[in-house]
N, C-alpha and C positions, 0 to 999 in steps of 0.2 A: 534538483541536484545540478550543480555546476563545478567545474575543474578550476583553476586559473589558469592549469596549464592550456585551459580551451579559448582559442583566438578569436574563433568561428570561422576557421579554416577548413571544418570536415576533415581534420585529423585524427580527432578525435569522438568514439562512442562511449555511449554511456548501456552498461549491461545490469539487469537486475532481477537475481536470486531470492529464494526464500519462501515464505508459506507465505501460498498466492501468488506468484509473479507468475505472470504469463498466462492466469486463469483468472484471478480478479483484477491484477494490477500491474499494468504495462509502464512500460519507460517508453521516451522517443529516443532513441540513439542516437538523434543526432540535436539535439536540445536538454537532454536529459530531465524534462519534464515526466513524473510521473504523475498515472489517473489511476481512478477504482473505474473499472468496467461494469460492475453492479454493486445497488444498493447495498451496506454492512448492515447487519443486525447482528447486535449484541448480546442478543440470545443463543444464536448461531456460534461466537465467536467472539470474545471483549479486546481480544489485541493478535496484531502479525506480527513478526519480526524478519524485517527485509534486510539483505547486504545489497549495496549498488558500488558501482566501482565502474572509472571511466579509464579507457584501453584507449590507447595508441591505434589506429584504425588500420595502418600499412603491417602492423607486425602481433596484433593483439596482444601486447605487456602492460601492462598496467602502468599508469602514469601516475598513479596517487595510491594510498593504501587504500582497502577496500572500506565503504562504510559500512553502521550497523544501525538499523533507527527503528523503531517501536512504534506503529500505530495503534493507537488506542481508540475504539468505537466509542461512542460515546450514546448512552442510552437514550430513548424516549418513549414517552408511554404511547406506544402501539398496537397493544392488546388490549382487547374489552374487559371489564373485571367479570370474574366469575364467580355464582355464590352455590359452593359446590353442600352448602348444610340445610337446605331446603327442606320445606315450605317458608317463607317468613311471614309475616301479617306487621303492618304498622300501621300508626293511626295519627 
């Protein structure tokens, strides 16, 4: 995430809301780079929906409208198969 209004003066932060932020997924407020802090699984969870939005850092108002942006996990087969209709016999 980047502003244009951002120099890189350190006037401006970058703040971010939503399901996960601050528990899976941080901002740097002062680069506005966002991370996942842990592994996704799509089991758990197939999308987040975060708002981020960069603040004027002397008076906290906003300098841009807030955004809105959808992570999507994306699957992979990480469970073993299971054959829950047992016994089988093959030949």
């Amino acid at each position: 995430l980047h502003s244009d209004v951002d120099k890189g003066e350190g006037k401006v932060k970058y703040v971010l809301n939503g399901e996960g932020a601050t528990s899976i997924f941080t901002i740097d407020e002062n680069t506005g780079d966002i991370h996942a802090t842990k592994r996704l699984d799509r089991e758990e969870q197939a999308y987040y929906t975060l708002r981020a939005q960069a603040r004027d850092r002397a008076t906290n108002l906003p300098v841009e409208p807030e955004s809105e942006f959808v992570i999507k996990v994306q699957d992979i087969n990480d469970n073993e198969p299971k054959f829950l209709d047992g016994p089988y016999n093959a030949q």
